[in-house]
Every structure is written in structure tokens, then in C-alpha cells.
SEDREN-760295 format. One record per atom (N, C-alpha, C): residue in three letters; x, y, z negated. Coordinates in steps of 0.1 Angstrom, whole numbers, plus 5000, padded with zeros to 4 digits. Each point is the difference from the previous one (the first is absolute). Layout:
// SEDREN-760295
ALAXYZ;...
***
This chain:
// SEDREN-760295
UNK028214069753;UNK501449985000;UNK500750105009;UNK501350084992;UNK500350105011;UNK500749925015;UNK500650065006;UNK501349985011;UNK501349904993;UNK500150124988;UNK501549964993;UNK499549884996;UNK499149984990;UNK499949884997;UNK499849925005;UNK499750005014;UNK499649865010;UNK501549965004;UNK500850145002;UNK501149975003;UNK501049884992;UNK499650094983;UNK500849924990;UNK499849845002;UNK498649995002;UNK499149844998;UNK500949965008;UNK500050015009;UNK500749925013;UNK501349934996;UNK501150154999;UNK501549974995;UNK500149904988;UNK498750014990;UNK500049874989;UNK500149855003;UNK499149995014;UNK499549925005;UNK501249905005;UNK500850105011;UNK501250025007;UNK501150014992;UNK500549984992;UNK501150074991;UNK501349985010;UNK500550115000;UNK501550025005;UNK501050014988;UNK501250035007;UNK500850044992;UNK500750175008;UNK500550114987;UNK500250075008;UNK501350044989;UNK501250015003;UNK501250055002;UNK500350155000;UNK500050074986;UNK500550154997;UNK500850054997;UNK501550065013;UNK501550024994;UNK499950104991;UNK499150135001;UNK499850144992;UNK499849964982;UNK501049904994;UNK499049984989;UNK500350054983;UNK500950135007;UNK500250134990;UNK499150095000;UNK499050005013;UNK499750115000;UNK498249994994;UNK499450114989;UNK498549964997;UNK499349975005;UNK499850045011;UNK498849955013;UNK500249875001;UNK501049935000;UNK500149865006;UNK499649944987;UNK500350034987;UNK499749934990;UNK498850004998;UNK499250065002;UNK499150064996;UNK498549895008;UNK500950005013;UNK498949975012;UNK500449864997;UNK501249944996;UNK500349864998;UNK499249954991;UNK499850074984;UNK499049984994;UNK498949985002;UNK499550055008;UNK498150025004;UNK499949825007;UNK501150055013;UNK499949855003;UNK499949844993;UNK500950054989;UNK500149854993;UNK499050044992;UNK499350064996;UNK498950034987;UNK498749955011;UNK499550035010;UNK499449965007;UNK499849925008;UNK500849905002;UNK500849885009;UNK500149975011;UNK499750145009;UNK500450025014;UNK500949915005;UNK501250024995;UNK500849965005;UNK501349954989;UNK501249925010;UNK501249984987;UNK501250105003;UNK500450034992;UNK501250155004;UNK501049944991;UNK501150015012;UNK501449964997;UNK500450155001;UNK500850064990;UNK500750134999;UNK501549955005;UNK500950105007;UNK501349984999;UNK500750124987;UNK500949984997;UNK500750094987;UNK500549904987;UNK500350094995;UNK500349954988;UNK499149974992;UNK499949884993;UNK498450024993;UNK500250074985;UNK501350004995;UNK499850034989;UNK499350175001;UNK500850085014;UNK499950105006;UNK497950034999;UNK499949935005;UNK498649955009;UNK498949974985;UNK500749934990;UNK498849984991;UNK500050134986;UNK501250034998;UNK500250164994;UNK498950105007;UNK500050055014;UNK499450095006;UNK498149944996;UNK499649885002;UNK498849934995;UNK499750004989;UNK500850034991;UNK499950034986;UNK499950174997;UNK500850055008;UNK499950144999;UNK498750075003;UNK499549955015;UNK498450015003;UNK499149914987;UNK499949924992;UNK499449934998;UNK498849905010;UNK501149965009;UNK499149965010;UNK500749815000;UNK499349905000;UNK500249875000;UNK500549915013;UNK501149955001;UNK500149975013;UNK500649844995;UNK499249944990;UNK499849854998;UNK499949965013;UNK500449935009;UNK499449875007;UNK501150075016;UNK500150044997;UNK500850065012;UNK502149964997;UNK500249965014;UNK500849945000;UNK501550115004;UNK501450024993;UNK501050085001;UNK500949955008;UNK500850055013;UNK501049945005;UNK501350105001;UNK501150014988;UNK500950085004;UNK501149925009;UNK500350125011;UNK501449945011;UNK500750004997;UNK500650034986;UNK501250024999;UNK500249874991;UNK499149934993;UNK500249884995;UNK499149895006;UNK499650035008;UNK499249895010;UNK500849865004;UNK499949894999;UNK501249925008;UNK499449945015;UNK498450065002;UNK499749975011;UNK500350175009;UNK500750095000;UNK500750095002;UNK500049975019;UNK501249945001;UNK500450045016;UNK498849925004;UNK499049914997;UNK499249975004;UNK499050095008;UNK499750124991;UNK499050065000;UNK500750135010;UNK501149975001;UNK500650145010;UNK500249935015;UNK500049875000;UNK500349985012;UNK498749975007;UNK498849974996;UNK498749995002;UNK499650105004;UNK500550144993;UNK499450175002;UNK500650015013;UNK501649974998;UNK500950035017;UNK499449925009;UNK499849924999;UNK498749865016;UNK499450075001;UNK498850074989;UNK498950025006;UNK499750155006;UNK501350074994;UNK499950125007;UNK501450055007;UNK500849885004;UNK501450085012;UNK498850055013;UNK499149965001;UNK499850065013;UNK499750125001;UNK499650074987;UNK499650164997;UNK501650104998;UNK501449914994;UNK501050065001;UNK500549954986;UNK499249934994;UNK500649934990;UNK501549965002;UNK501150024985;UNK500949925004;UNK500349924985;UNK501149935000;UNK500049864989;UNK500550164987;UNK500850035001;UNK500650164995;UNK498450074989;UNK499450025010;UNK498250134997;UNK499149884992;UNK500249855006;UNK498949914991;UNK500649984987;UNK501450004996;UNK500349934985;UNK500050174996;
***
């Protein structure tokens, strides 16, 4: 068994979740795919999904099981901005840069 794959074994083992704002761009689709095809892990995209599942179709790449959050129709919204401003005013975060 290589490295990567010990690595993969593990993260199966472990499942996280991992959170991808880039989700226009191919690389993120692409790598989001691999992940849910091999069940590393669970990947919440931010974007638009209709945006987000067009581009998956354009790759012909599957991103069944993976979960879409757009902000702009989110109604857990200032939730998720005032959680980002907590946890990072100390870096220079302000309530403004989180939403």
C-alpha cells in the first residue's frame, strides 16, 4: 500500500467534512469529485449550485452526495458570517469582510 493510500485509509476511517468557496473553478470540481467518488471525505461547496452542477456536467464529472450552500439564499446566512467574524476578529476580521 502506497503513502497516499494509507493516507486515504485513514481520512475514510476519520471522515471529516471539508468546505470549498472556489466552486466555479475546475480544479475544485474536479478534486470534489475524487473525494466523494472515493469517500475520503464530505464536501460542502459554497456557490450557486445550479452554477456548480452545470460546470459537473460540463466536466462530466459526478458530484452526487455532496452537499451545496449558496449565501445568497442561505437562511442560516448571518449565522455563518458571524461565526467566521468570532473566530477570526483577532487576525483583523471585521463583521463588513465576514458577510
Amino acid at each position: 500500500m502506497s503513502y497516499i493510500d494509507m493516507i486515504k485509509e485513514r481520512a475514510r476511517l476519520d471522515k471529516k467534512t471539508i468546505v470549498l468557496p472556489e466552486s466555479n473553478d475546475k480544479r475544485t470540481l474536479l478534486a470534489a469529485a475524487r473525494i466523494v467518488e472515493e469517500g475520503i471525505a464530505d464536501i460542502i461547496m459554497i456557490g450557486d449550485e445550479e452554477k456548480i452542477m452545470d460546470g459537473a456536467g460540463w466536466l462530466e464529472v459526478d458530484l452526487t452526495g455532496l452537499k451545496v450552500v449558496d449565501p445568497d439564499t442561505d437562511p442560516k446566512f448571518d449565522h455563518y458570517a458571524e461565526t467566521l467574524f468570532e473566530l477570526r476578529k483577532h487576525k483583523g476580521m471585521t463583521k463588513e469582510k465576514a458577510e
